[in-house]
N, C-alpha and C positions, 0 to 999 in steps of 0.2 A: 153748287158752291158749298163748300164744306164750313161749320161755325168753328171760331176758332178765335181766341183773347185779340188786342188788340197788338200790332206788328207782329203774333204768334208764327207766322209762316215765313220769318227774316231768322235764321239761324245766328246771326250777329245779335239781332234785340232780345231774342229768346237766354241765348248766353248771359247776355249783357242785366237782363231780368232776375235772371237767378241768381247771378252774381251780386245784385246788388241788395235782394231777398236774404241772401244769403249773411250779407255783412250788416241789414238789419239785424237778424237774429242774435248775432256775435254781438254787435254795439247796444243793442237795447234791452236784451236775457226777454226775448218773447219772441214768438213766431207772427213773420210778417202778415199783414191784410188785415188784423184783428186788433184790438184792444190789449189783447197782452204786451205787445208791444210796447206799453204805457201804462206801466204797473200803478203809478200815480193817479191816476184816472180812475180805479178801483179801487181804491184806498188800500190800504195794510193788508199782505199776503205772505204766508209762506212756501209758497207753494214754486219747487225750482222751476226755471224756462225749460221750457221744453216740455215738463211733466205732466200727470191728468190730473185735474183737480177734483177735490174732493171734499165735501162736507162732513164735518165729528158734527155730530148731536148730543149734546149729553141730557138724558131725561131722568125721571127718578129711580129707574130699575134697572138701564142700560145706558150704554153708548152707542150711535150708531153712525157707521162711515159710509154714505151714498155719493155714486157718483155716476155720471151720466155713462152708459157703454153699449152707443148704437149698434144697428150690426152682430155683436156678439151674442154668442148660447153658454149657456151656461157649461155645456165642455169647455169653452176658451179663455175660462175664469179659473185663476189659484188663488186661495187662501190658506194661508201659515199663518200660524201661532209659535214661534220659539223665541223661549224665555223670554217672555211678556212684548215680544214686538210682533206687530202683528202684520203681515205684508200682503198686500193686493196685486194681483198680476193680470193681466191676459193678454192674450196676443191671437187675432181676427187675421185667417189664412186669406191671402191672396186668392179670389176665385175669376178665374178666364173660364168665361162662361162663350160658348159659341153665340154671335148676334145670327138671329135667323133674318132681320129685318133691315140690315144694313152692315156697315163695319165702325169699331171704335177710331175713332182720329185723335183724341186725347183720353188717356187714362189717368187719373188722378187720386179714385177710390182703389187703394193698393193694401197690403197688408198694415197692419196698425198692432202695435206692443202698448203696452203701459205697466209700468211697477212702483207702487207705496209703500212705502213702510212706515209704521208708528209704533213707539213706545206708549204702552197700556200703564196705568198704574197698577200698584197690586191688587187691589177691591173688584179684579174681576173674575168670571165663572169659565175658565179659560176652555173645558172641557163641554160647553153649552153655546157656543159661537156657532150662529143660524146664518144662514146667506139666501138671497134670494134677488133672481132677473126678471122684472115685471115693465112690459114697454120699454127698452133701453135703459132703465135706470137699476142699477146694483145697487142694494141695500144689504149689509155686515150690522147684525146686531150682535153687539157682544153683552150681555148681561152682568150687573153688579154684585159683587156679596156685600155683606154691613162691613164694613171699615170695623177693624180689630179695633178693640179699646183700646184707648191709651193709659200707659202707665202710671199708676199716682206717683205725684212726687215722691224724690225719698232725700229723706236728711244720713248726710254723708256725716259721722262724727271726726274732727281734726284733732287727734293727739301730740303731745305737746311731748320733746325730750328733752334729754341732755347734751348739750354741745361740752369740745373740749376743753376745761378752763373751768368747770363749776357754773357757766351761764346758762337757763334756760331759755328754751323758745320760746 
């Protein structure tokens, strides 16, 4: 007896499952089974449906964007830097691996993408951006420079003229 979800082996409920998976996703901007589904429930996110989420840190010397990316090596990780956005990518290849011990009846762990992007403020060392995959979790630190001074006031002087007719301003 093969394992297998619950009416999985009814090609009508299997349909009929994903379909209705399917039209969760659309009506609720979250992927079904889980808590996304119910952005409310997690309080205040900006993070789109569908997308991988990810944690900014901001500390005293850097920023740093972690996020969770089982699976993956550090080959299947992009990071870009242009003109201050800074974008996270990877995409974990599909592997059919021969089973010596039996055969697969459902495959579920399949290729997997994901891509971020964030605007950086200026204050950072754009040229010193470190990344590192330690236990499934991706950590981006980008490093700060000191925030440019800011300009002292300056008094603008208003001159005063002549209109036509002898009145002044």
């Amino acid at each position: 007896m093969a394992l297998s979800p619950y009416m999985g082996n009814d090609p009508f409920f299997g349909q009929m499952e994903r379909a209705l998976d399917n039209a969760f996703q659309r009506a609720l901007g979250g992927r079904s089974g889980d808590l996304m589904m119910f952005p409310a429930l997690l309080g205040p996110s900006s993070v789109p449906a569908g997308s991988h989420p990810m944690d900014i840190v901001e500390t005293p010397a850097a920023f740093e964007l972690h996020c969770d990316a089982p699976g993956f090596t550090p080959e299947d990780v992009n990071i870009e830097m242009i003109e201050g956005v800074i974008t996270v990518s990877g995409k974990r290849k599909d592997e059919r691996k021969e089973e010596k011990d039996g055969k697969v009846v459902r495959r579920e762990r399949t290729m997997s993408t994901f891509t971020r992007s964030f605007t950086l403020p200026d204050n950072v060392k754009d040229d010193e951006i470190s990344a590192s995959l330690v236990n499934g979790v991706l950590k981006v630190t980008v490093p700060k420079t000191e925030p440019a001074p800011k300009p002292a006031p300056k008094k603008i002087q208003v001159s005063g003229g002549q209109v036509s007719g002898g009145q002044s301003t």
